[in-house]
C-alpha positions in Angstrom: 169.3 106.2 116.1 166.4 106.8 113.9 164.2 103.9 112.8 161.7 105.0 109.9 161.5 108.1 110.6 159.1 107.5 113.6 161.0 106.0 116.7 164.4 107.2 118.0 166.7 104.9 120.1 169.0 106.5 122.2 170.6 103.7 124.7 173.7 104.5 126.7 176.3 101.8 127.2 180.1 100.8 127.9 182.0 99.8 125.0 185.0 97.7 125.9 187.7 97.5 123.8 189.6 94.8 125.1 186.5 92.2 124.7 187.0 90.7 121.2 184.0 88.6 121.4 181.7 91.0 120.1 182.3 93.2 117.3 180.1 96.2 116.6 178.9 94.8 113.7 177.7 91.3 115.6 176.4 94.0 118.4 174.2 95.7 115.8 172.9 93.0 114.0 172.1 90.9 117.9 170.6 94.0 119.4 168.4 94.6 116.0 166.9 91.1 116.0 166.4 91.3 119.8 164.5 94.4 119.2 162.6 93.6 116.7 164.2 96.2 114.5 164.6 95.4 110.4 167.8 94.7 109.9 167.9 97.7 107.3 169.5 99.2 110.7 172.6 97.3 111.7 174.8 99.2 109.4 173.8 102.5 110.8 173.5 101.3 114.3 177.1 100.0 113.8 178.8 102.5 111.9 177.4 105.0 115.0 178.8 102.9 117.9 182.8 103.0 115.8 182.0 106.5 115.2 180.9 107.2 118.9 184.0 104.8 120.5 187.1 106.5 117.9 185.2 109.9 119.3 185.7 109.0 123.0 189.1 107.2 122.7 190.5 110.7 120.8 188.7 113.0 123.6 191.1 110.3 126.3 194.7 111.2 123.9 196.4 114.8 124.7 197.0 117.3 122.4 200.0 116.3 121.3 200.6 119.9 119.8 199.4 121.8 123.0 201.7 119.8 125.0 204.7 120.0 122.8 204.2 124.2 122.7 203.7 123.9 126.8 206.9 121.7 127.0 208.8 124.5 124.4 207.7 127.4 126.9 208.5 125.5 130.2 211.9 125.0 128.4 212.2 128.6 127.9 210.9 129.9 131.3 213.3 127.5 132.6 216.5 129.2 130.6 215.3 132.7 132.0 215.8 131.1 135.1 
C-alpha cells in the first residue's frame, strides 16, 4: 500500500475467514491508528485485503468448466472402451 506517495507498506499475513471478530474494515482502521498512518488509508488498506482474500479463495475453487470438459472426455474415452 502506498501512503502519500513516499512510503510503501507491504506486510504479509493470514486472513482467516472463519474469525468474525475482526472485519477488514475494523483491521484497517486498528492497524492505521497503531501505525500512525492518517486514517485517509483504511479504505484503501481494506478494500486491498477483500480484494487480495476473494483473489486467493477463487485461486483454491476448480475450474468448474475444465473439469466438466475433462469429465465429458473421460466419459467418452470410456465408451471407446
Amino acid at each position: 500500500m502506498e501512503v502519500n506517495n513516499k512510503l510503501i507498506i507491504r506486510e504479509r499475513f493470514d486472513w482467516n475467514l472463519d474469525d468474525t471478530n475482526i472485519s477488514p474494515t475494523k483491521f484497517a482502521e486498528r492497524f492505521c491508528a497503531e501505525m500512525g498512518l492518517p486514517e485517509s488509508n483504511v479504505e484503501n488498506m481494506k478494500n486491498q485485503i477483500i480484494t487480495q482474500v476473494k483473489s486467493n479463495i477463487l485461486k483454491l475453487i476448480p475450474d468448474n468448466r475444465s473439469h466438466r470438459e475433462e469429465h465429458k472426455s473421460s466419459e467418452a474415452s470410456n465408451k471407446i472402451l
